[in-house]
C-alpha positions as CSV (number, residue, x, y, z in Angstrom):
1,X,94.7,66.8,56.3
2,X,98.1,67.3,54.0
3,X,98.2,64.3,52.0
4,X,95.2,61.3,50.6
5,X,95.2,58.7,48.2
6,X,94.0,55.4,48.5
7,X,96.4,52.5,49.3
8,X,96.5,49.5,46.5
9,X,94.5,46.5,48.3
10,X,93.0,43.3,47.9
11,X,89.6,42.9,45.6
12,X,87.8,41.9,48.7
13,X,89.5,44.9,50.8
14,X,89.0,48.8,51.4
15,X,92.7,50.6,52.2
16,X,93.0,54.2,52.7
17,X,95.8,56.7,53.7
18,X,95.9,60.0,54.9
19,X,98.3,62.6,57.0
20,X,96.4,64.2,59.4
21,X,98.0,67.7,61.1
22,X,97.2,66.3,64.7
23,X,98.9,64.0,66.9
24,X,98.7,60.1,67.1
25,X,97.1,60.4,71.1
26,X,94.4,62.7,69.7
27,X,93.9,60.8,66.5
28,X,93.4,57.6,69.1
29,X,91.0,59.1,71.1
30,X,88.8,59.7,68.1
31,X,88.9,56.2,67.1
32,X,88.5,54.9,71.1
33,X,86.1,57.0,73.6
34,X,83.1,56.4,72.6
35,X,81.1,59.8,72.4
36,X,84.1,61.2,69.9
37,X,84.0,57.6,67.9
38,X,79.8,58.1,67.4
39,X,80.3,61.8,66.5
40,X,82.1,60.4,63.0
41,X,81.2,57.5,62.9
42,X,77.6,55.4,65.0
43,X,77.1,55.2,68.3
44,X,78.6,52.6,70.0
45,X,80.4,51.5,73.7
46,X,83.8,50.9,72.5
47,X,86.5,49.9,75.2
48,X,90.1,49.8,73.7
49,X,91.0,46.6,74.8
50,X,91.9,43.3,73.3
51,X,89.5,40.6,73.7
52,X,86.2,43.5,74.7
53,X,83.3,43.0,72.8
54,X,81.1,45.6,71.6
55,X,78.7,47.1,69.1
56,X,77.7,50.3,66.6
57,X,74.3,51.0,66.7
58,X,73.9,50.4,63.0
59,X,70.9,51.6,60.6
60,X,69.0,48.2,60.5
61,X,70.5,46.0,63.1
62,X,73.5,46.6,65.5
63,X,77.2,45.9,64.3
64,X,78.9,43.5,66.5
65,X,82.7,43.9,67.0
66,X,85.2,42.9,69.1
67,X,88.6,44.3,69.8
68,X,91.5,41.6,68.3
69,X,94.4,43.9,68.6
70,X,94.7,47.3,70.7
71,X,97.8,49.3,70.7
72,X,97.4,52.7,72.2
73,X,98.4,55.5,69.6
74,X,99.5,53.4,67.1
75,X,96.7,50.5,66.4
76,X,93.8,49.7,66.6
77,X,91.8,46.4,64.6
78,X,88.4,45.2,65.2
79,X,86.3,42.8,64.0
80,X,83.1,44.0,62.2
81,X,79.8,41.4,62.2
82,X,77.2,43.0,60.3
83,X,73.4,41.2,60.2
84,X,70.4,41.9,58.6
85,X,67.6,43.6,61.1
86,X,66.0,39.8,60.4
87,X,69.1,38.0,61.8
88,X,70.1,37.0,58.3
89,X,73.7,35.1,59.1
90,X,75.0,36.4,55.1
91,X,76.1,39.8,56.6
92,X,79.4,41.1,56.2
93,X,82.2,39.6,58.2
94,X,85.3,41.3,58.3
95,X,87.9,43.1,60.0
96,X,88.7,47.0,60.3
97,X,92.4,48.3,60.9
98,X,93.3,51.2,62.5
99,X,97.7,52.0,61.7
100,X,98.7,55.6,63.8
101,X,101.7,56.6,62.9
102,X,103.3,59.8,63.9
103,X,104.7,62.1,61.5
104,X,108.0,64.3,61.4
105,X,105.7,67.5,61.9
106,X,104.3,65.8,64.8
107,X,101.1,64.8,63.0
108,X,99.3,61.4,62.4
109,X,100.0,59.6,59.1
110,X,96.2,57.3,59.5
111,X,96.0,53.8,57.7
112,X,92.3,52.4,57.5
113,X,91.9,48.4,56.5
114,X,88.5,47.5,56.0
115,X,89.0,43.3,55.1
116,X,86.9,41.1,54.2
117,X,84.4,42.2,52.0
118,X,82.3,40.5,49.9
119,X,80.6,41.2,46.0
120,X,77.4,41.3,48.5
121,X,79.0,44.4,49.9
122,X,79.1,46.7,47.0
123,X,77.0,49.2,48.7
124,X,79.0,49.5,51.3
125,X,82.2,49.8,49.2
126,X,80.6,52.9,46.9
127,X,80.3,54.4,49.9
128,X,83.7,54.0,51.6
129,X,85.3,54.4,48.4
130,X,84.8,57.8,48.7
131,X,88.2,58.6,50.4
132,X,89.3,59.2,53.9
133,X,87.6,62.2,54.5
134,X,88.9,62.6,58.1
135,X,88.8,66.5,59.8
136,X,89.7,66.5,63.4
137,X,88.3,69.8,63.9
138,X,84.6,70.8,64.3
139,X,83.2,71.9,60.8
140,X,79.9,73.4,59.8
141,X,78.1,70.5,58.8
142,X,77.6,70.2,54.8
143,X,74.8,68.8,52.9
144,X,75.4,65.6,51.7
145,X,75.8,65.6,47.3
146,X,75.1,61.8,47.1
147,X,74.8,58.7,48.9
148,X,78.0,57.7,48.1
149,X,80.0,60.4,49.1
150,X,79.7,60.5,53.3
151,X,81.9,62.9,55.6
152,X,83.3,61.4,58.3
153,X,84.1,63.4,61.0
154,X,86.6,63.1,64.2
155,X,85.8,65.1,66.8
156,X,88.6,65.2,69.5
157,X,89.0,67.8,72.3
């Protein structure tokens, strides 16, 4: 990763930036076949295409999504339905956007758009306030510092 800072957004959204030395297809794969996705991110059974429904395997109850917009190698937006392992209905609606852009060194310049949260969501945006923390190559895991400061990981091949 050459460049990060986080993008100026709405109170109620998360917006971050990064360039990333690998290309747009491999950056897409991350985000899109489901065994790379869960190795970053939860397991899930992802299919790239608008209209698919599908879900992350989340810590209390599963995440349902589905696919509103699929662009391959350049974006990729999701809807994001988060309930409580009760069935609670005051989880966090929103929607997640993916921007791939590809940069003059041939690498990916990576938008992420997390809308839609609420003040009942400040947990969640402590933790993804952290920065995009993106690495497409495999690392030695590290011990995590706090619960607020989480390593995502993309594993392409």
């Amino acid at each position: 990763m050459t460049d990060e800072k986080q993008a100026p957004a709405a109170k109620d959204t998360l917006a971050f930036e990064c360039d990333l030395p690998d290309a747009p297809e491999k950056v897409w794969r991350a985000l899109t076949v489901p065994e790379l996705l869960a190795a970053w991110m939860m397991p899930n059974d992802i299919k790239p295409e608008t209209g698919s429904r599908f879900a992350f395997a989340g810590p209390d109850a599963p995440i349902e999504c589905e696919v509103l917009d699929a662009e391959p190698g350049r974006l990729l937006r999701y809807s994001w339905r988060e309930r409580s392992d009760t069935g609670d209905a005051d989880g966090l609606d929103s929607i997640v956007t993916f921007t791939l852009a590809r940069t003059v060194s041939g690498g990916t310049h990576l938008r992420i758009v997390h809308d839609g949260f609420v003040q009942a969501a400040t947990p969640a945006v402590a933790m993804a306030s952290a920065g995009c923390r993106l690495s497409l190559r495999a690392y030695k895991p590290k011990p995590l510092i706090a619960a607020n400061a989480p390593y995502l990981l993309m594993r392409a091949a």
